[in-house]
N, C-alpha and C positions, 0 to 999 in steps of 0.2 A: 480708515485712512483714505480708501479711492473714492467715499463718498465725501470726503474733508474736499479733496481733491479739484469732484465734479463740481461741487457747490463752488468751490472760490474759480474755476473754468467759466462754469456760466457766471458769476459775479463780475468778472473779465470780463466777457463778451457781451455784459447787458451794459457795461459801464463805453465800451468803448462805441457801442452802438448808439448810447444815447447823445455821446458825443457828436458821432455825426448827425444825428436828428436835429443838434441843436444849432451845427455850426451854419453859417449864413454863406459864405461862398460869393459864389455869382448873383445870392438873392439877398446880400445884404441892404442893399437899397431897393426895392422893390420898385422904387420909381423910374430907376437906368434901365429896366425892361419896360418900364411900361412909358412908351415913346409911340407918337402918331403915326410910328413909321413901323409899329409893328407887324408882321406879315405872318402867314398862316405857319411856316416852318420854326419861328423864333418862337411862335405861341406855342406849340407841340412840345418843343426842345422842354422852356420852363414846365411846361406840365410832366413830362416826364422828371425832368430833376427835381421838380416838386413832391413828386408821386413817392420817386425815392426816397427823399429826406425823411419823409410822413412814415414809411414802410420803415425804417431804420428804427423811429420812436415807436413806433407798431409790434416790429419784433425784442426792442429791448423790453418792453412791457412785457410780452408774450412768454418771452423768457425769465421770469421774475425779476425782473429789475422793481428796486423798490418806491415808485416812482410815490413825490406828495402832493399835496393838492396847491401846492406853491410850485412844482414843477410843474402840473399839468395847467397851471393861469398862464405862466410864462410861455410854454406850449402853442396856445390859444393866441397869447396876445401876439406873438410874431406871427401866426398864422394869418390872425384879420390884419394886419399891417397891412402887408402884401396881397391879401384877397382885396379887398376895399379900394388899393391905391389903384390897381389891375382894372377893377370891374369900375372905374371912374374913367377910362375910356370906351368903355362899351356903350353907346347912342342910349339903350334904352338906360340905363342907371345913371350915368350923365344929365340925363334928360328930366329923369324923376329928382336926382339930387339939387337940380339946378334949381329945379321950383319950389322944393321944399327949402330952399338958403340954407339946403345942408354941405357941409364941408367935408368930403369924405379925406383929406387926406390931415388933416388933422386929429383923428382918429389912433388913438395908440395903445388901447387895451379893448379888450371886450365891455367893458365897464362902460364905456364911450358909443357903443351902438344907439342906445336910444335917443342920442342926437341924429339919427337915419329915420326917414320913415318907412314903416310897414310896409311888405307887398304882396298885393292880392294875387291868388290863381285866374284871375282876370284878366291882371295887369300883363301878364305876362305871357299870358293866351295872343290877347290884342299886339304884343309888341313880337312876337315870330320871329317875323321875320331880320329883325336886330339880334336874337338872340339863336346861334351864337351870332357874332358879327360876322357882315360880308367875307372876313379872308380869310373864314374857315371856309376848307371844304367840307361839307355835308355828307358826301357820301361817304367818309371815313368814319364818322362817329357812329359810337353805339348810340340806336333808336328805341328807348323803352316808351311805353304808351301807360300811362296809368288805368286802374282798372275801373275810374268813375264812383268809387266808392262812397264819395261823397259827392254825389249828384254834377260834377262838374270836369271831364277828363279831359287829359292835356298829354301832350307826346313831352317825353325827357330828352335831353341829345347830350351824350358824354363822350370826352375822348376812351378809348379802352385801358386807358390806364389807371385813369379815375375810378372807373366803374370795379375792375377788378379789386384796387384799391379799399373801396366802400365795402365790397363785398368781404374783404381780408377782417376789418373789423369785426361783422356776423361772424363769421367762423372763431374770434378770438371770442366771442362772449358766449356762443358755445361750447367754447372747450372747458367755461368756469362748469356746463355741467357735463361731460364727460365722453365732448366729442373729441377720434384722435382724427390724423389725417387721411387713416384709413377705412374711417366710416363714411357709407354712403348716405347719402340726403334726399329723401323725397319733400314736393312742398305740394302743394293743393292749388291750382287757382282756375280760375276758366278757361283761362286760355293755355292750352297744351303746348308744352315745347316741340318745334314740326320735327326735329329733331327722333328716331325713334326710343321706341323705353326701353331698349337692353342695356345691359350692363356692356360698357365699354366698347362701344358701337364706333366704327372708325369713323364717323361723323363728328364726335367730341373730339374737346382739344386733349393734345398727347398725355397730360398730367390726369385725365380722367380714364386715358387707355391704361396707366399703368397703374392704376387703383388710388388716383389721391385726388381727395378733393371732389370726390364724386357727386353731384345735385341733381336732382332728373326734377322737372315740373313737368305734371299732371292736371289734365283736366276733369274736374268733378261733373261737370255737365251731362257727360254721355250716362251718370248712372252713379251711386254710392259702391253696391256693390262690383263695378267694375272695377272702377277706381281702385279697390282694394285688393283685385286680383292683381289688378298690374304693379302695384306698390309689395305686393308680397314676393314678388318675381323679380325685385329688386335688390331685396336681402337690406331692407334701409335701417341705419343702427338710428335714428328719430323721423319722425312725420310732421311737416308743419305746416303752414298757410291759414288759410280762410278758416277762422272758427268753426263757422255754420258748417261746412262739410267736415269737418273733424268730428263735431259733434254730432251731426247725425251716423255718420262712422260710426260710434260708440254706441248707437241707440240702433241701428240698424244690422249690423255686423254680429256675431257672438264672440259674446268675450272668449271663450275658448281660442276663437280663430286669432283674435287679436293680440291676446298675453303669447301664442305662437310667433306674432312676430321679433319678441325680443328685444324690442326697443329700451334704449337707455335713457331717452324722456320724449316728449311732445311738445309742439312751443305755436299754441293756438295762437291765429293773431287776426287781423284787420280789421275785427269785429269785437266790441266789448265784450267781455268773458264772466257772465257773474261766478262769485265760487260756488254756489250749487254745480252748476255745471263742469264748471274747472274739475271739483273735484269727482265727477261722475265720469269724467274723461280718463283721469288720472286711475278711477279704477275698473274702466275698462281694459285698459289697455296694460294695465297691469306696472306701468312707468309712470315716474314725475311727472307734472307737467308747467310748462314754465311758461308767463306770459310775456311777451316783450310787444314791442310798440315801434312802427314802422310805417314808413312811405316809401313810393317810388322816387318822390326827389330828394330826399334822404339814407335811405337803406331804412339800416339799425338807429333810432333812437334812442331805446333804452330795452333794458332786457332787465328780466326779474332776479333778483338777489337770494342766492338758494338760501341761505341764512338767514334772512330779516324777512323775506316776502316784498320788502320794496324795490324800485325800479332802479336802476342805476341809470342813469346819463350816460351816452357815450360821447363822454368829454373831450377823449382826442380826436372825434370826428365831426362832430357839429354842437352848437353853442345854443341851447334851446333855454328860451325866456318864457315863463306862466307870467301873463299880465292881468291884473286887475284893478279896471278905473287907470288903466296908462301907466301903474307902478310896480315894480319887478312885486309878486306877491311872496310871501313869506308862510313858512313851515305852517301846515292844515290851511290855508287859503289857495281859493281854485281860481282858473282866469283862465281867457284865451292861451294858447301853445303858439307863439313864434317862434321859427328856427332860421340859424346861417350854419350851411354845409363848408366847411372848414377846407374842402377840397375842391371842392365842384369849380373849378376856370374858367372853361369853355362857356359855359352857361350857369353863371354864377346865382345861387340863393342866398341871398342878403336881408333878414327880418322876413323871413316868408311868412304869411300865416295859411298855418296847415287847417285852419276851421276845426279844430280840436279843442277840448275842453280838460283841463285837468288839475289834479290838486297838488301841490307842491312838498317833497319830505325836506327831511333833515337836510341842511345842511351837508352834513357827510354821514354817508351809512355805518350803523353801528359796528357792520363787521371790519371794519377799518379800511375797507377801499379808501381811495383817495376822491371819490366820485359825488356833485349835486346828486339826488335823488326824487323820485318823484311817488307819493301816496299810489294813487289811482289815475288812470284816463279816461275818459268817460267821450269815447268815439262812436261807431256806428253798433248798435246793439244785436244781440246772436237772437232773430226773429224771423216767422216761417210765416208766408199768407196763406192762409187755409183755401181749399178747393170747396165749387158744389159738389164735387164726387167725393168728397171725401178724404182726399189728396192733398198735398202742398206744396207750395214753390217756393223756394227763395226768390227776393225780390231780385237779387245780383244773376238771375236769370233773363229776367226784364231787361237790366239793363245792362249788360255784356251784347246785346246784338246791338243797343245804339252806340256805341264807340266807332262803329264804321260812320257817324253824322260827325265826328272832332271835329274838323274844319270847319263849321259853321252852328254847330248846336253848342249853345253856353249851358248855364246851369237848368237842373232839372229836379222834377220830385214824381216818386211812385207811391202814389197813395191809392188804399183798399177801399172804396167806399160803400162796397157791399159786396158781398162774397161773389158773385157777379158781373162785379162793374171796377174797373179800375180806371185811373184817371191822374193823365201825365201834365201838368202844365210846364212849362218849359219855355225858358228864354234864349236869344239868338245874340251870337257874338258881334260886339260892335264891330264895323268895317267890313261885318262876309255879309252875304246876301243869303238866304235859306231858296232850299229851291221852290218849284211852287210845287205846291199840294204840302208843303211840310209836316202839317199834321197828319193827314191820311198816312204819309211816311210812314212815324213814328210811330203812329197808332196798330197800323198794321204788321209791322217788324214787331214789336211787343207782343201783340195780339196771335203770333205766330207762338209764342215760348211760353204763353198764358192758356194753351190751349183753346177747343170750339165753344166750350161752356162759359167764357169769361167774354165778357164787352168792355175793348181797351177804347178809352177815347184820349185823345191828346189837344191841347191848347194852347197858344202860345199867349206868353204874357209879357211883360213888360220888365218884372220886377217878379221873383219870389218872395214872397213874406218870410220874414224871417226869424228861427226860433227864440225861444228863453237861450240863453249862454249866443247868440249871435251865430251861428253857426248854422248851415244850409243840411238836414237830412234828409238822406237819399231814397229813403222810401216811408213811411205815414200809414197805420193802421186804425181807422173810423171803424171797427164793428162795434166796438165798445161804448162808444160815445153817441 
């Protein structure tokens, strides 16, 4: 009887939540806020009521609510309404749709975007300074920086409502494997949170002092083995980030020490994951390991399906298109990865192409989610450049010290061309100026992480060549060829 009870309780509360998710309000015409006369506090206000709305359909899911894949189009399609009508006053999308005689306010399902055209991490490098527009303030937003993964880095700017927002999602696609609120999260990346790594350090926000929601990022740089002392000093119920430091984790570490930490799964990412390795992590560490698929101007894109192995779409957050030859590809055919972030305002992503490659599943997962699905991603691969001494580097060692060049350094590639000799050629952002000596720069901040036994040379070009599937990668191994 009290679990008759609880079930028709949350049935209630998922029903009445989804209600407000759906209802329009002040944002039924998306076009009565979006007026030439908008100012930076009117932009904030809708981002906030926006955030909530979104958070409302967020936790009615979260709560099992039994949402269908005809709720979650309808979802979608009010969402691009209002992102689309919005981000047709911002100069640079204005600007882009004018010349493509694209119409964005005629636009009223997701179905309708590929009347928009594409936009590059170029496009959007060059236009900065429009994005957000002049009447925000800058200095309120969150500033993420991406980590260049793909040879070409760019700063993110979100309001903080957004961002938490994005992040609310990841933790929902965690908890399919068996995160609660009061597990803590370690992630891997280069750049260490300045933040320090104790648990519940009066530095973090209150919700992480009183045990919820706890994340700590780490940086793999100073060492593997370090890394894992400070991660074990955590007490973290999963470990995630950067493949390549996970997985030398596993190879470096003893499984003794690792199956110690108790982990309830692992969720390798930014690096392709073959399953050899996937499942060599999986039994290091003594836990599942789940791959999911991510950027910084996205979050969570999709995350793997514990039941089928395929990828789910996070459909209530962004609207992600496989194209091949310019046409939405169909179930086992692969194509470019474009995405629109469902939430992002301030600095709206509208058909972004992520330079990702990937194969498209069912229609909808066998396990009856309501969710597109995706096969495979075939992104930056988990790959080590060997040393003359006998040692090795990740290339994302290389190229985490040129992130201080963003402002003027475009895309780039780290290629091995003899155990030796490495070799940067590297293009400069239309409208900056590179300073002078720009190679010597490059060459020598590289040449610093490559250690004395390696000769880094850098060049600038014009144009990178670019691969099979279209897409720029970030670093190139010639020992073999």
């Amino acid at each position: 009887m009290a679990q008759t009870q609880r079930l028709a309780a949350r049935q209630t509360a998922s029903l009445a939540l989804r209600r407000v998710s759906s209802r329009r309000g002040l944002l039924r015409d998306p076009r009565r806020l979006a007026s030439p006369a908008r100012t930076d506090t009117l932009l904030k206000v809708h981002v906030a009521l926006s955030c909530l709305s979104s958070a409302a359909g967020l936790w009615s899911y979260w709560l099992g609510c039994a949402w269908t894949a005809a709720d979650v189009k309808r979802y979608q399609d009010r969402r691009i309404r209002g992102l689309v009508a919005r981000a047709a006053l911002n100069p640079f999308y204005s600007r882009l749709w004018r010349e493509a005689g694209a119409d964005p306010l005629s636009l009223r399902t997701v179905d309708d975007l590929p009347r928009l055209p594409i936009v590059s991490k170029g496009q959007m490098q060059e236009a900065d300074a429009e994005l957000p527009p002049p009447a925000i303030d800058r200095s309120r937003l969150v500033r993420i920086r991406t980590t260049g993964s793909t040879g070409n880095p760019m700063e993110i700017r979100r309001h903080p409502a957004e961002d938490k927002l994005l992040s609310a999602f990841r933790i929902r696609a965690f908890a399919n494997y068996g995160l609660s609120p009061w597990d803590a999260r370690v992630h891997l990346h280069f750049v260490a949170d300045p933040r320090p790594a104790r648990r519940r350090a009066r530095q973090y926000p209150w919700w992480m002092r009183v045990g919820l929601f706890e994340r700590y990022a780490l940086s793999f740089a100073e060492g593997i083995g370090e890394s894992f002392d400070t991660a074990r000093q955590l007490r973290p119920a999963m470990i995630g980030g950067h493949a390549g430091a996970i997985w030398r984790m596993s190879n470096e570490v003893p499984h003794e020490r690792l199956r110690a930490l108790g982990l309830k799964f692992i969720t390798p990412s930014v690096e392709t994951v073959p399953p050899l390795a996937k499942k060599q992590i999986s039994h290091a560490f003594g836990a599942p390991a789940y791959i999911t698929y991510g950027s910084t101007e996205f979050n969570l894109l999709a995350a793997e399906c514990p039941q089928t192995g395929l990828l789910h779409l996070n459909e209530l957050c962004n609207y992600v298109e496989v194209l091949t030859g310019g046409r939405p590809a169909t179930e086992g055919e692969s194509g470019q990865v474009v995405a629109t972030n469902l939430h992002s305002e301030i600095v709206p992503f509208i058909r972004f192409d992520l330079g990702d490659w990937a194969t498209m599943g069912p229609e909808r997962c066998p396990c009856g989610a309501p969710f597109r699905t995706l096969q495979a991603v075939e992104g930056r691969m988990l790959e080590l450049f060997p040393l003359p001494d006998g040692g090795s580097i990740h290339p994302f060692q290389l190229a985490y010290p040129l992130l201080d060049f963003q402002q003027w350094l475009g895309e780039y590639r780290i290629i091995q061309e003899r155990l030796d000799l490495i070799r940067i050629p590297f293009t400069v952002l239309r409208r900056q100026d590179a300073p002078a000596g720009a190679e010597s720069l490059i060459a020598s901040t590289a040449a610093r992480a490559a250690g004395r036994r390696v000769r880094v040379e850098a060049v600038r070009v014009e144009a990178l060549p670019t691969f099979e599937k279209g897409k720029n990668k970030l670093f190139e191994s010639r020992l073999d060829s």
